[in-house]
C-alpha positions in Angstrom: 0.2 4.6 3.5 -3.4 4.5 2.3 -6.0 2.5 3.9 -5.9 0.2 0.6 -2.5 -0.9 1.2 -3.5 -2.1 4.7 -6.3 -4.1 3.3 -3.2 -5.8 0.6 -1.1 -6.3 4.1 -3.9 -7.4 5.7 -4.2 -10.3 2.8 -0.5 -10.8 2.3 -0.5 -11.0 6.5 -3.2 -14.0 6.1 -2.1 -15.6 2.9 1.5 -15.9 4.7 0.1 -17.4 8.0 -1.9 -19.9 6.0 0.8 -20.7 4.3 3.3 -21.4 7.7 0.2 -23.6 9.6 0.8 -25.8 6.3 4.3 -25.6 6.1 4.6 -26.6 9.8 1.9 -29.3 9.5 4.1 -30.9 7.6 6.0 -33.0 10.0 3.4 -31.7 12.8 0.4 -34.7 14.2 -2.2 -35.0 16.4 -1.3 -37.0 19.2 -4.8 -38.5 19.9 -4.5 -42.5 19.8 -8.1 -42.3 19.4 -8.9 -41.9 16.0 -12.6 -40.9 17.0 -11.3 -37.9 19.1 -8.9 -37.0 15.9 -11.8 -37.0 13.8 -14.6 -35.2 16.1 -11.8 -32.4 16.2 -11.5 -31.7 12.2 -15.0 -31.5 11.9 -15.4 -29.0 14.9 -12.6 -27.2 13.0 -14.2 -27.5 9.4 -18.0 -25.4 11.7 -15.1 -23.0 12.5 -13.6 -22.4 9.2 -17.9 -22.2 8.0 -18.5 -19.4 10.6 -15.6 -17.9 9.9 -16.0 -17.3 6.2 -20.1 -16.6 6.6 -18.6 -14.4 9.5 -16.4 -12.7 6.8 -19.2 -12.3 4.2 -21.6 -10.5 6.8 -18.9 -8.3 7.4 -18.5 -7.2 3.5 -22.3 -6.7 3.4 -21.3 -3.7 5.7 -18.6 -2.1 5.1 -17.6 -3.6 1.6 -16.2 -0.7 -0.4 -16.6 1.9 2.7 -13.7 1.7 4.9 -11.9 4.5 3.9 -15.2 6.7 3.1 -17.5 6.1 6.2 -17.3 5.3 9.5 -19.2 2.2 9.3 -21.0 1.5 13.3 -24.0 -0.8 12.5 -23.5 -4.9 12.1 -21.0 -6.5 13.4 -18.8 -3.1 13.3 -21.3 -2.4 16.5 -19.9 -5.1 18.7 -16.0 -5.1 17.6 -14.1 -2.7 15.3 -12.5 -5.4 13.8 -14.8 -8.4 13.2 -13.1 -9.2 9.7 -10.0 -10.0 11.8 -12.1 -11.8 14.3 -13.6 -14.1 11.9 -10.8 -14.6 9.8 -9.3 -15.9 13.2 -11.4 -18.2 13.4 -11.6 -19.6 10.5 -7.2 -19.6 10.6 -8.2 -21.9 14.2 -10.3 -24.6 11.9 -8.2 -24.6 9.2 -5.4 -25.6 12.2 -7.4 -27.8 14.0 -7.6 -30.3 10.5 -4.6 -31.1 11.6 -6.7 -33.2 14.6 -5.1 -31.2 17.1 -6.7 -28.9 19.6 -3.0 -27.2 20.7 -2.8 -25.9 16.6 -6.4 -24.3 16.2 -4.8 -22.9 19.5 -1.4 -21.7 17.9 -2.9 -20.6 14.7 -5.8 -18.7 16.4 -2.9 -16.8 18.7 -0.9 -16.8 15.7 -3.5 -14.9 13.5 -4.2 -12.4 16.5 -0.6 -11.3 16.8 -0.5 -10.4 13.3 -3.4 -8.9 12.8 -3.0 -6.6 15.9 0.0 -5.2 14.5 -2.1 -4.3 11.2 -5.3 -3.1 13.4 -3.0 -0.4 15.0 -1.5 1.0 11.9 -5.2 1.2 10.6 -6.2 2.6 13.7 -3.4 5.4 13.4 -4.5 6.1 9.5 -8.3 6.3 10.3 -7.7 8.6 13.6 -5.9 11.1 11.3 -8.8 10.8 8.7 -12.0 10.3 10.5 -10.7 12.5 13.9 -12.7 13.3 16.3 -16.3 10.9 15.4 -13.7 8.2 14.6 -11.8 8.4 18.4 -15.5 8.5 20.0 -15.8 4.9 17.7 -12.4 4.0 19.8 -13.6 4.3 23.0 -16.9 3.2 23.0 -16.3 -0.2 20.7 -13.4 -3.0 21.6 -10.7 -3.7 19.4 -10.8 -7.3 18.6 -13.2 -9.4 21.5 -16.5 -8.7 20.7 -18.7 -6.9 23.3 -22.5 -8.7 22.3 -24.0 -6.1 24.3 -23.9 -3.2 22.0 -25.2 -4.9 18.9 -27.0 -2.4 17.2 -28.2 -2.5 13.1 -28.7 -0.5 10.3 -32.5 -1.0 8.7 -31.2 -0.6 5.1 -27.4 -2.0 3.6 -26.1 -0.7 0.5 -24.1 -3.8 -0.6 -21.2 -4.0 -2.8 -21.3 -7.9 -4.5 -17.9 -7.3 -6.2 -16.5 -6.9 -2.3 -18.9 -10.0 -1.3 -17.9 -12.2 -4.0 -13.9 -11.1 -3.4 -14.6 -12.0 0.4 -16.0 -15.2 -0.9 -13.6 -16.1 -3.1 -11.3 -15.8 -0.3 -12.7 -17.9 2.0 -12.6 -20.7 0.0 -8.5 -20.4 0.6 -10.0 -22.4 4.3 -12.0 -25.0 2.1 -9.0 -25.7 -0.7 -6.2 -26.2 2.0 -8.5 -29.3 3.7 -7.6 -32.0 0.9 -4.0 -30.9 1.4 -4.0 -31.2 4.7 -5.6 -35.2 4.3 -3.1 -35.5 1.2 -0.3 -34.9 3.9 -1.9 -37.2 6.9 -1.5 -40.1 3.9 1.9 -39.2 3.5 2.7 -39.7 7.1 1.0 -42.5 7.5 2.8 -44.2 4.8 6.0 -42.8 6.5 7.1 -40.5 3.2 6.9 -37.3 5.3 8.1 -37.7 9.2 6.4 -36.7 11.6 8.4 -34.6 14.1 6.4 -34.0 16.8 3.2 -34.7 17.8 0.7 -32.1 20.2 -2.9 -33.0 21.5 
């Protein structure tokens, strides 16, 4: 499989987790009787979902266009080998905690992980093969997912690709478009046209 066909699962992987965190916020509620507390929770969510899509952009600044060419060490490559999937996380946990629920950012941001670990190891396998021996010293010295702030290191000069940072763009604003859904959906349960089938804090 090439390394462009992981970047399509790696999409199709997020597009269909989005997708379930809506389906199952359906009939899914906060269980805050505070309304204060409900609120204060989306909008912690919505500074997740920013830093999660600015998180997404810096990493296109880097290795937009380069995967499968380079191994790309500077940035936020420096601190995690996989800081698109560690942003993209987060921004998965904001979209979840609109719901007003601190249990679903947590589900979704496990959720998210899961998956993308399963994608992160077949792109592991693929870039071992091409990169060898420069690419398994990369391995061992950089964490998978949880980034290690410590070995931050940058490059003094970025050849960026702005077709890649305008498709990352793009692509965050999947976060931003599902928020009036989600409200859209609160109305209907509140007028009692969806049910609500359980309720998490």
């Amino acid at each position: 499989m090439s390394l462009a066909r992981y970047q399509r699962l790696r999409r199709l992987v997020l597009a269909f987790l989005l997708l379930l965190v809506l389906l199952a916020l359906l009939f899914v509620r906060s269980s805050w009787q505070d309304e204060d507390i409900h609120e204060m929770i989306e909008q912690i969510g919505l500074g997740i979902i920013v830093v999660g899509i600015v998180g997404r952009i810096w990493c296109t600044l880097y290795i937009g266009g380069r995967k499968s060419a380079e191994i790309v060490e500077a940035g936020p490559y420096s601190v995690t080998r996989n800081p698109l999937y560690v942003f993209s996380t987060l921004a998965a946990a904001g979209l979840g905690a609109q719901s007003g629920s601190l249990t679903i950012a947590l589900l979704t941001a496990i959720g998210c992980y899961i998956a993308f670990n399963v994608v992160i190891r077949r792109e592991e396998k693929f870039l071992s093969e091409k990169f060898g021996a420069p690419y398994r010293s990369y391995l061992e010295r950089v964490p998978r997912f949880w980034p290690k702030p410590s070995l931050f290191r940058d490059s003094p000069e970025l050849n960026v690709n702005m077709r890649r940072v305008y498709a990352t763009l793009y692509d965050g604003l999947v976060f931003f478009a599902a928020m009036p859904v989600l409200e859209f959906v609160e109305i209907l349960q509140d007028k009692s046209i969806l049910p609500v089938l359980l309720r998490l804090p």
